[in-house]
C-alpha positions as CSV (number, residue, x, y, z in Angstrom):
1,X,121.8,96.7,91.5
2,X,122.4,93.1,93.0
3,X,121.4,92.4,97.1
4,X,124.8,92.7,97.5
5,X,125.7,96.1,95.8
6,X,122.3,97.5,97.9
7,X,123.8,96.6,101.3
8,X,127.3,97.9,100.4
9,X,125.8,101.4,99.2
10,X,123.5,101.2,102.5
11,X,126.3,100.3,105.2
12,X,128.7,102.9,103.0
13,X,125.6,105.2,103.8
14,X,125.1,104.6,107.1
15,X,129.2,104.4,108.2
16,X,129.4,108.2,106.8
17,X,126.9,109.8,108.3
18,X,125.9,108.0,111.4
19,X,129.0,106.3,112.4
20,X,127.0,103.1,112.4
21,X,127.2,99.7,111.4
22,X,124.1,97.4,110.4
23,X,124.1,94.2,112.5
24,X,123.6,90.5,111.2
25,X,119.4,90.9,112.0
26,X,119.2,94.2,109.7
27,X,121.7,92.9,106.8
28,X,119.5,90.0,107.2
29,X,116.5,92.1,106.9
30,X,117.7,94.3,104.3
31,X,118.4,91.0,102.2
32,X,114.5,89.6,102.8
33,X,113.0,93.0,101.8
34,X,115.1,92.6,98.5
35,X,113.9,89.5,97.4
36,X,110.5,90.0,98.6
37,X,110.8,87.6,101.6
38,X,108.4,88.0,104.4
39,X,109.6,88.7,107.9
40,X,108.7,85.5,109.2
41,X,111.4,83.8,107.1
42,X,114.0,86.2,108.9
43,X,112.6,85.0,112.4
44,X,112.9,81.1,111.0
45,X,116.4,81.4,110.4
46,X,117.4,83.8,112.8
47,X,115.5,82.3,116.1
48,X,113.6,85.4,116.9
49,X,110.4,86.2,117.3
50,X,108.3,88.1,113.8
51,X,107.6,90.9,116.8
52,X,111.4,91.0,117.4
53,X,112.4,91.5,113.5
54,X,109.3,93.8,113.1
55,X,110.6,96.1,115.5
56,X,114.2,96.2,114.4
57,X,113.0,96.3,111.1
58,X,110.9,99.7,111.8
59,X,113.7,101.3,113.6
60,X,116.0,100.3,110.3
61,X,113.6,102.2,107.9
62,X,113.2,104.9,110.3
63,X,117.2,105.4,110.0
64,X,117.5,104.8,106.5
65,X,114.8,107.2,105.5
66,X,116.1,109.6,107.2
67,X,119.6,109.0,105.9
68,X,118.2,109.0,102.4
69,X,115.8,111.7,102.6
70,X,112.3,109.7,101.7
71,X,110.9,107.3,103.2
72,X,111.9,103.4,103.2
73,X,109.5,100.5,103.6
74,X,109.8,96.8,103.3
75,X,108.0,97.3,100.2
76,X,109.6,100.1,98.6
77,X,112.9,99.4,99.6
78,X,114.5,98.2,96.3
79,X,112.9,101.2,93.9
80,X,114.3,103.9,96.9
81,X,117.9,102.6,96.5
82,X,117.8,101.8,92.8
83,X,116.5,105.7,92.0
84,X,119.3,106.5,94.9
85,X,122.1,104.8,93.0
86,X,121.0,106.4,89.5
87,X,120.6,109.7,91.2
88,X,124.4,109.2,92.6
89,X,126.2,107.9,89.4
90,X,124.9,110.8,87.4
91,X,128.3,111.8,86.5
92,X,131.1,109.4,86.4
93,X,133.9,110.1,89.0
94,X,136.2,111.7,86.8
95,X,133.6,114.6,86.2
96,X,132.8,115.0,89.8
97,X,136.4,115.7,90.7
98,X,136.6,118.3,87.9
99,X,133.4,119.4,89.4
100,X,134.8,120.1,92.7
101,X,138.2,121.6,91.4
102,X,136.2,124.1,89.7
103,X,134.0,124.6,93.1
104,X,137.3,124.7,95.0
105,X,139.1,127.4,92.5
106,X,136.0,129.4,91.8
């Protein structure tokens, strides 16, 4: 899963069952906690404070663990997502649908 495929499946997440959007700070912090980056390189290049991006960013795992179920950290951010994604493409489309037919008919 690239940076990019994590903050699609997490703002896909987030739209359907909050209604909510991520802003720039959190895809910005999403995007750090991927590549390992520490929180004071998000308050460089965003010209906040490391207090400011610690707080959003414990209000963003807050909301994502509870969107996915277990808990999300900085550091645990990437394995969550990647055993997330695997758990989600366990069948291919195709079989879900026929899945759901059967659900639906049954």
């Amino acid at each position: 899963m690239t940076t990019e495929e994590a903050l699609k499946f997490i703002e896909t997440s987030l739209q359907n069952k909050t209604g909510k959007q991520l802003t720039v700070v959190e895809k910005e912090i999403l995007k750090a906690a991927w590549e390992n980056e520490a929180y004071i390189t998000i308050a460089k290049n965003s010209h906040l404070s490391v207090g400011h991006i610690k707080d959003i960013a414990s209000n963003l795992w807050r909301l994502l663990s509870e969107i996915l179920g277990q808990k999300v950290t900085k550091t645990n951010l990437r394995l969550v997502l990647e055993k997330t994604n695997v758990a989600s493409n366990t069948y291919p489309p195709r079989i879900i649908r026929k899945l759901l037919v059967i659900k639906i008919l049954t």
